[in-house]
Backbone as CSV, one residue per row, in Angstrom:
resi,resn,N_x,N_y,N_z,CA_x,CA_y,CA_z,C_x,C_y,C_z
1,UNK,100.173,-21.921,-169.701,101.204,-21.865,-168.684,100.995,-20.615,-167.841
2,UNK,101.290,-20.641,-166.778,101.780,-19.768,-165.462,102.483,-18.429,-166.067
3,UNK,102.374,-17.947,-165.723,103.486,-16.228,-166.383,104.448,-16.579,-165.884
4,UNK,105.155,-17.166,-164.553,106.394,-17.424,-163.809,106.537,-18.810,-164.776
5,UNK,106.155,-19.587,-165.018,106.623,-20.979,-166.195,106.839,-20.343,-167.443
6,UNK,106.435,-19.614,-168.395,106.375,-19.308,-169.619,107.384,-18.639,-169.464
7,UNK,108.014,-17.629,-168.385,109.067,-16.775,-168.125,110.189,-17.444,-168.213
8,UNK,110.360,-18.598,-167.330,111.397,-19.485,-167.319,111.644,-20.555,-168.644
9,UNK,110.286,-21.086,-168.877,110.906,-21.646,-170.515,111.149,-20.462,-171.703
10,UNK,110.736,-19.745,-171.390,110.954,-18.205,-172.915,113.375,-18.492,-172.423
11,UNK,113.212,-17.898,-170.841,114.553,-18.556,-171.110,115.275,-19.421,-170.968
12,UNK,115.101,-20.432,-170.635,115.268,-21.725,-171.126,115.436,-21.693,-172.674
13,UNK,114.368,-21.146,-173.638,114.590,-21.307,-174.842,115.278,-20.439,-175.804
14,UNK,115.435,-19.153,-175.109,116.264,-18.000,-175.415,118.157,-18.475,-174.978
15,UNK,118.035,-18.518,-174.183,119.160,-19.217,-173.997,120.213,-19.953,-174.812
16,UNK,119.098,-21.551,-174.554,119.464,-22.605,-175.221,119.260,-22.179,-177.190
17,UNK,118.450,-21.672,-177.045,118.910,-21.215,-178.886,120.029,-20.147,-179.275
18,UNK,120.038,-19.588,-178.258,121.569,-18.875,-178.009,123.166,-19.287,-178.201
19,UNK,122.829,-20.537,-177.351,123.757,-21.562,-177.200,123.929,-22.189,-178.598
20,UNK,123.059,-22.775,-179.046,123.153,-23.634,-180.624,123.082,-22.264,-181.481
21,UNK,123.025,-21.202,-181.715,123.232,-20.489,-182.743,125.130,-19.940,-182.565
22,UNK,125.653,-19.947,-181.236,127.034,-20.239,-181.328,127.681,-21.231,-181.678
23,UNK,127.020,-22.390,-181.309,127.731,-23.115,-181.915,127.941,-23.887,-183.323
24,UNK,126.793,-23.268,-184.029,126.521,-23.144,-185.129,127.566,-22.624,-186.134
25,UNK,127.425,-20.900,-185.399,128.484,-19.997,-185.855,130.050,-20.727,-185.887
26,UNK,130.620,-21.277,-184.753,131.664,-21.632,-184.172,131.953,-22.668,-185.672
27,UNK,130.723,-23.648,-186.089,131.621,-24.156,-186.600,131.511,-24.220,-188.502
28,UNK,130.404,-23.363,-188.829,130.597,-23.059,-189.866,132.345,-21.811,-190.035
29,UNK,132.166,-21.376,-188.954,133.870,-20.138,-189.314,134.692,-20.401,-189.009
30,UNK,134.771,-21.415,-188.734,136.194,-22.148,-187.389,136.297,-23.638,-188.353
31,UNK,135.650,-24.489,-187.783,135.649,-25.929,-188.039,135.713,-26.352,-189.276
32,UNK,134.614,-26.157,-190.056,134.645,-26.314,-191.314,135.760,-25.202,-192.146
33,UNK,136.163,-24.271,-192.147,137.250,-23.483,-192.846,138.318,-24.088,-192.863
34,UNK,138.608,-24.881,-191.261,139.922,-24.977,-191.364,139.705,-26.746,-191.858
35,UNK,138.688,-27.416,-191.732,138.828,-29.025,-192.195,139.090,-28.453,-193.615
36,UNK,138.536,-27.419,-194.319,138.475,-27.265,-196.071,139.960,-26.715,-196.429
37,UNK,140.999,-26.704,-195.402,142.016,-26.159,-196.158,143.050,-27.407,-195.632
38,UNK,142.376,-28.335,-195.343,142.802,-30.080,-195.077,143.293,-30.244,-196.390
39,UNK,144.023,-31.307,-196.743,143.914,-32.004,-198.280,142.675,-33.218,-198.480
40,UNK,141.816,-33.026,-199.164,140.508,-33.565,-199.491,140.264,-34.699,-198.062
41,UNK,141.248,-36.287,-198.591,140.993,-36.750,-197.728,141.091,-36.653,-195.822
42,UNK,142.197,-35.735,-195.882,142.243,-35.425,-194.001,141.006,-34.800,-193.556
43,UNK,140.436,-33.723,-194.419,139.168,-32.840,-193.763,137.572,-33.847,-194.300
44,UNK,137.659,-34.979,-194.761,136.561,-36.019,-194.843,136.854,-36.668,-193.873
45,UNK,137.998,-37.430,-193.756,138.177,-38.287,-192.744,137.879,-37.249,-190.944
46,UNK,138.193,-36.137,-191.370,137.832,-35.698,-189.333,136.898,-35.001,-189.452
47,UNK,136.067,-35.042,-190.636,134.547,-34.399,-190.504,133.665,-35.910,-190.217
48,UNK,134.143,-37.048,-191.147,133.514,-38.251,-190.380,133.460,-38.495,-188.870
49,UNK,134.936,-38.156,-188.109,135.067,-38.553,-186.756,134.397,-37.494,-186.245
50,UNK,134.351,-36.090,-186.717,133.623,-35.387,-185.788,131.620,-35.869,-186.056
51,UNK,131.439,-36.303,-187.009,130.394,-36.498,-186.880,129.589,-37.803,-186.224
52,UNK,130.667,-38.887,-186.111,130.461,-39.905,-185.464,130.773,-39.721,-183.822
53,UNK,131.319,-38.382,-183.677,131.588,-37.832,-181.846,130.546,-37.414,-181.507
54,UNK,129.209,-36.931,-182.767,127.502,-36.023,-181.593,127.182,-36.877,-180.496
55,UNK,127.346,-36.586,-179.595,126.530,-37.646,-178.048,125.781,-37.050,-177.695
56,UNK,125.334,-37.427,-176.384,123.923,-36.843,-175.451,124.322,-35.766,-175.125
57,UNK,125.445,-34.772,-174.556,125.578,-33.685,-174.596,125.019,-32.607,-175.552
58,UNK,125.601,-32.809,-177.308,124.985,-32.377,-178.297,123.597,-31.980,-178.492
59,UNK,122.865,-33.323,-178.422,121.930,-33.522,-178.334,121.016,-33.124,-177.524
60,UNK,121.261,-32.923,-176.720,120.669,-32.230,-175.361,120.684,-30.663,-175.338
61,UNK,121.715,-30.497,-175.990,121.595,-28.658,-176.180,121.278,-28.277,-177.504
62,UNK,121.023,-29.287,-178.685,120.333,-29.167,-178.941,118.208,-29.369,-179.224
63,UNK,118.411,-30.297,-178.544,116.704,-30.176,-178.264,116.175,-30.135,-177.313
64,UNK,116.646,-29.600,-176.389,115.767,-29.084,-175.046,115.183,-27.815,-175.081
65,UNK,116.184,-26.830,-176.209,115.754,-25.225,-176.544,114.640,-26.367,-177.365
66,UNK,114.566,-27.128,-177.886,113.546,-27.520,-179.556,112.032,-27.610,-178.179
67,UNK,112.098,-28.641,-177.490,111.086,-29.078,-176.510,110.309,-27.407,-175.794
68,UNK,111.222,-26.577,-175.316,111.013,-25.371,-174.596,110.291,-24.981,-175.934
69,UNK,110.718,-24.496,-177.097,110.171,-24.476,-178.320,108.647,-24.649,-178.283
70,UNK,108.664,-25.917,-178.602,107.481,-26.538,-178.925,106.040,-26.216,-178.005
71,UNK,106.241,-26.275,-176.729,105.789,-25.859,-175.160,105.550,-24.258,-175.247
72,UNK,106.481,-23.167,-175.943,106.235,-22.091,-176.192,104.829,-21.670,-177.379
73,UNK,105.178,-22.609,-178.100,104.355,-21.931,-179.518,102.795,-22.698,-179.009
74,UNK,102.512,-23.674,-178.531,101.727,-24.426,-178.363,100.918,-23.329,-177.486
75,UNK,101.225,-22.874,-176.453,101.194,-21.958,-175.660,100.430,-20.775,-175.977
76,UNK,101.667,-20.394,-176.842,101.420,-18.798,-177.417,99.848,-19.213,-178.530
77,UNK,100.129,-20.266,-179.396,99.439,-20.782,-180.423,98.017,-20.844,-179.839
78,UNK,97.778,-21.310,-178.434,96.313,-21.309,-177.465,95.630,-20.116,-177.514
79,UNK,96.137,-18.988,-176.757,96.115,-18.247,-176.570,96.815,-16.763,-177.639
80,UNK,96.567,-16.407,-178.620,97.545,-15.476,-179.517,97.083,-13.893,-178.727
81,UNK,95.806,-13.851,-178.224,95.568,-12.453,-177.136,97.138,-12.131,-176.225
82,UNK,97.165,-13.425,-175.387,98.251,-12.992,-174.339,99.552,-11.974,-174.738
83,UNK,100.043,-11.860,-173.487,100.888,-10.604,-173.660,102.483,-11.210,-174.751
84,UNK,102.733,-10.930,-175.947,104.288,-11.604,-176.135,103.919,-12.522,-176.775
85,UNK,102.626,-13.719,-177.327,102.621,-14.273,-177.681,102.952,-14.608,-179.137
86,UNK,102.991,-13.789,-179.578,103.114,-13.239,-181.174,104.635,-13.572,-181.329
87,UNK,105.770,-13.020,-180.239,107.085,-13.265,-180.368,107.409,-14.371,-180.189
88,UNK,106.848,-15.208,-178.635,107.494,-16.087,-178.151,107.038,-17.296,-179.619
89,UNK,105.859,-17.168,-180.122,105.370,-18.199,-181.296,106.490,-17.525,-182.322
90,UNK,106.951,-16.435,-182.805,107.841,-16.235,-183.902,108.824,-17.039,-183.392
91,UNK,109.484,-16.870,-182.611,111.055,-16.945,-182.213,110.822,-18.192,-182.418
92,UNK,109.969,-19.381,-181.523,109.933,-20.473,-181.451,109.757,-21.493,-182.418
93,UNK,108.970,-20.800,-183.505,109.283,-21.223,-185.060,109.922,-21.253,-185.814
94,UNK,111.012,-20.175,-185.162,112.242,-19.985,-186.213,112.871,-21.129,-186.007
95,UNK,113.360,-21.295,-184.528,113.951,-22.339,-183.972,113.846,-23.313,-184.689
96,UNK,112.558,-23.984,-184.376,112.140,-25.359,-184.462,112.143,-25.653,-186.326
97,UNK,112.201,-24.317,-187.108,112.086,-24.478,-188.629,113.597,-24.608,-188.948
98,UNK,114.394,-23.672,-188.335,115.772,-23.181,-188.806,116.815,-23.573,-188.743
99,UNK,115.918,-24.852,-187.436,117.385,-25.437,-186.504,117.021,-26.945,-186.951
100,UNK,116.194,-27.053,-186.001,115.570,-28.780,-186.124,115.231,-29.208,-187.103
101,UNK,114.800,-28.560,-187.851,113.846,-29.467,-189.110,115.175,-29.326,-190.056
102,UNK,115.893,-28.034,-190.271,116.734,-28.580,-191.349,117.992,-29.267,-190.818
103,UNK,118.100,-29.101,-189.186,119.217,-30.491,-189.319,118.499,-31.800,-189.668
104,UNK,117.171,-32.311,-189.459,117.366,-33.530,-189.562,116.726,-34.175,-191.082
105,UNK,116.484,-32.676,-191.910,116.332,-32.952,-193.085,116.925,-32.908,-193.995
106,UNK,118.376,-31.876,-193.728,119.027,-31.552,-194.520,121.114,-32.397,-194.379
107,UNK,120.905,-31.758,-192.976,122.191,-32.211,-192.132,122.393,-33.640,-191.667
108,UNK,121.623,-33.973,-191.600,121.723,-35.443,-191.218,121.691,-36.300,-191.827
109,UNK,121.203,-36.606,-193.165,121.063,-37.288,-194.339,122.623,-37.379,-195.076
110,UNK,123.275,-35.750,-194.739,124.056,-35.667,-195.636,125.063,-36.181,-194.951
111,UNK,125.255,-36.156,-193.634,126.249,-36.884,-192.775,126.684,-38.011,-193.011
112,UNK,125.305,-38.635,-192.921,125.070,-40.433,-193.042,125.693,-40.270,-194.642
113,UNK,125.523,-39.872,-195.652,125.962,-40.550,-196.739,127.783,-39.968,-196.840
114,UNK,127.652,-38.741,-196.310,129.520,-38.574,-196.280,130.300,-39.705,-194.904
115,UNK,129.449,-40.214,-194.560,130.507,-41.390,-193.273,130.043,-43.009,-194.177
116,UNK,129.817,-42.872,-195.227,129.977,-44.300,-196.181,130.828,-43.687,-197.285
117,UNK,131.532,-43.022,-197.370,132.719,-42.562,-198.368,133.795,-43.006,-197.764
118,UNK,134.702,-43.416,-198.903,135.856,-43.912,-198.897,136.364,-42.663,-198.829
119,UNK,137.762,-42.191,-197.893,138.822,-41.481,-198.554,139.936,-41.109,-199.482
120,UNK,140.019,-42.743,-199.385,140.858,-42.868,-201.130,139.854,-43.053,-201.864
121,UNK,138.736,-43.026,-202.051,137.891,-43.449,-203.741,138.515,-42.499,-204.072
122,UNK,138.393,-42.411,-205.777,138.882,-41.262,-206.508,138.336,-39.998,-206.719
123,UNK,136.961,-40.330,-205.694,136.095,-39.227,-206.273,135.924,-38.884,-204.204
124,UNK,136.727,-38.967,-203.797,136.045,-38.716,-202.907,136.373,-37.304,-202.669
125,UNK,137.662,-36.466,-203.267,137.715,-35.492,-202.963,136.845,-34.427,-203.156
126,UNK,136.148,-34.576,-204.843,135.170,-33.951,-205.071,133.634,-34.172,-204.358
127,UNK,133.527,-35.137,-203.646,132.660,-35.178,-203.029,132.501,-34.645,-201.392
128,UNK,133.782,-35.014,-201.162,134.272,-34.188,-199.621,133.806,-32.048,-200.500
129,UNK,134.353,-31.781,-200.975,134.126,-30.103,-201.744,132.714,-30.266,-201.935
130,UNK,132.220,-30.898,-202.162,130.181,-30.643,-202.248,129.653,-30.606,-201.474
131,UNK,130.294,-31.403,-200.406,129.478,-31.671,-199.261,129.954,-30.601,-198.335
132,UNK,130.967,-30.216,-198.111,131.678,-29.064,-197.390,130.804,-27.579,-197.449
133,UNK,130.995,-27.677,-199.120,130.170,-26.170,-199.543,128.701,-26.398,-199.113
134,UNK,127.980,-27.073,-199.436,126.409,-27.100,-199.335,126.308,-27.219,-197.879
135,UNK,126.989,-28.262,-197.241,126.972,-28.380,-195.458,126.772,-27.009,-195.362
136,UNK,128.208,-26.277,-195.271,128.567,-24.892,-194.557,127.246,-23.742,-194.973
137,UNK,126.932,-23.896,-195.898,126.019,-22.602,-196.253,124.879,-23.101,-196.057
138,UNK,124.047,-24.060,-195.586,123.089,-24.998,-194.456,123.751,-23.942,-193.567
139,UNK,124.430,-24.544,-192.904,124.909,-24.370,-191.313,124.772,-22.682,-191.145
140,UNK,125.357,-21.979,-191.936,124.599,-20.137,-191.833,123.181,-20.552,-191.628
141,UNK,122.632,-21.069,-192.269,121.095,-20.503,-192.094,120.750,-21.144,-191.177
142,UNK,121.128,-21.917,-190.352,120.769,-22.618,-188.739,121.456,-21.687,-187.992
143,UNK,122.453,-20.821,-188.213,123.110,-20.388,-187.008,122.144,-18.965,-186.953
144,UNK,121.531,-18.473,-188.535,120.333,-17.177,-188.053,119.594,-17.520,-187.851
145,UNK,119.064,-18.433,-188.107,117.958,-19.015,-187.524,118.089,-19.131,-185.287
146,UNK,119.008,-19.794,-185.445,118.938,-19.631,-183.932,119.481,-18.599,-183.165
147,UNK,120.004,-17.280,-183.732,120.404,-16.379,-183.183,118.629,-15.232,-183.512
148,UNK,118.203,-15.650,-184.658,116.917,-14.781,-184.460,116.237,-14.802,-183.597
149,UNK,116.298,-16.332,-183.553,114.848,-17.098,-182.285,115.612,-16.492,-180.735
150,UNK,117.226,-16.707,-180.791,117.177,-15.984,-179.352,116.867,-14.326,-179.246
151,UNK,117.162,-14.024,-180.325,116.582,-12.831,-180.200,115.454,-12.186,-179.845
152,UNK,114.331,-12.916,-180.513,113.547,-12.606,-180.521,112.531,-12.765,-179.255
153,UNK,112.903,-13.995,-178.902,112.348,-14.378,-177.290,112.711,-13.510,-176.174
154,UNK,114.326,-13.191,-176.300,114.641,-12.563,-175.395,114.157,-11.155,-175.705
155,UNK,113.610,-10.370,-176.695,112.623,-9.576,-176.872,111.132,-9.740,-175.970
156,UNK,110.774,-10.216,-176.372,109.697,-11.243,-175.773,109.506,-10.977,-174.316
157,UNK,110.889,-11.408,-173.564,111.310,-11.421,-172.218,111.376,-9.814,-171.717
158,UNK,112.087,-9.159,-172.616,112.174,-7.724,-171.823,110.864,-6.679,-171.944
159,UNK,109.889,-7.240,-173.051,108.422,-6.743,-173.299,107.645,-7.253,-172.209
160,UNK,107.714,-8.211,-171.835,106.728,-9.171,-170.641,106.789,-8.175,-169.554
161,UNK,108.116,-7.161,-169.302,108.862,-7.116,-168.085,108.313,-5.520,-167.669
């Protein structure tokens, strides 16, 4: 890439991992705290609806930083001489390890099997509490994960400069 392109996707991807490491944060300390002080079934039942609400918005902020990502390290990965490349490939790995891969290895699996739970089964409360705890402490390590990667790019950015 161009030094003026690599500039603009570094923020593009600094940014946008910026963006998903807030909202990360937002809802491991916010969202999930307050669904867990729900009574079992209310905070299953509106962690289902919130999880059946991700649309193209979501989605879009989250993998467009993933794409800028990918375009970065590939980049940096060509070339490891160039100036920053060392960061923009860290940051961009964090991302794409910290964010992407364990939502759709970790977070997403577990979604799909908590939106086929009953709220009255008898067990669902203890299963809503497993899934809550293991979700939420996932969700920390996506939200450093994407607050490193913006970090680190936007490092990246003020070294280039």
């Amino acid at each position: 890439m161009t030094g003026d392109l690599t500039t603009a996707v570094t923020v593009l991807a600094a940014v946008g991992c910026a963006l998903m490491g807030g909202v990360f944060f937002a809802f491991s300390t916010i969202v999930m705290s307050g669904l867990r002080r729900l009574p079992a079934p209310s905070g299953l039942t509106a962690m289902q609806a919130i999880n059946a609400a991700v649309g193209p918005v979501f989605l879009a902020a989250l993998f467009l930083p993933a794409a800028a990502c990918v375009a970065l390290a590939v980049d940096a990965g060509l070339d490891l001489g160039a100036e920053n490349a060392g960061l923009r490939l860290t940051g961009s790995l964090l991302y794409l390890a910290g964010s992407i891969v364990l939502t759709i290895a970790y977070h997403v699996p577990r979604n799909e099997r908590l939106a086929t739970v009953d709220p009255a089964a008898p067990d669902a409360g203890a299963r809503w509490l497993r899934y809550a705890a293991g979700w939420t402490t996932w969700n920390h390590a996506r939200t450093l994960a994407s607050l490193a990667a913006a970090a680190i790019l936007t490092v990246a950015l003020v070294r280039g400069r």
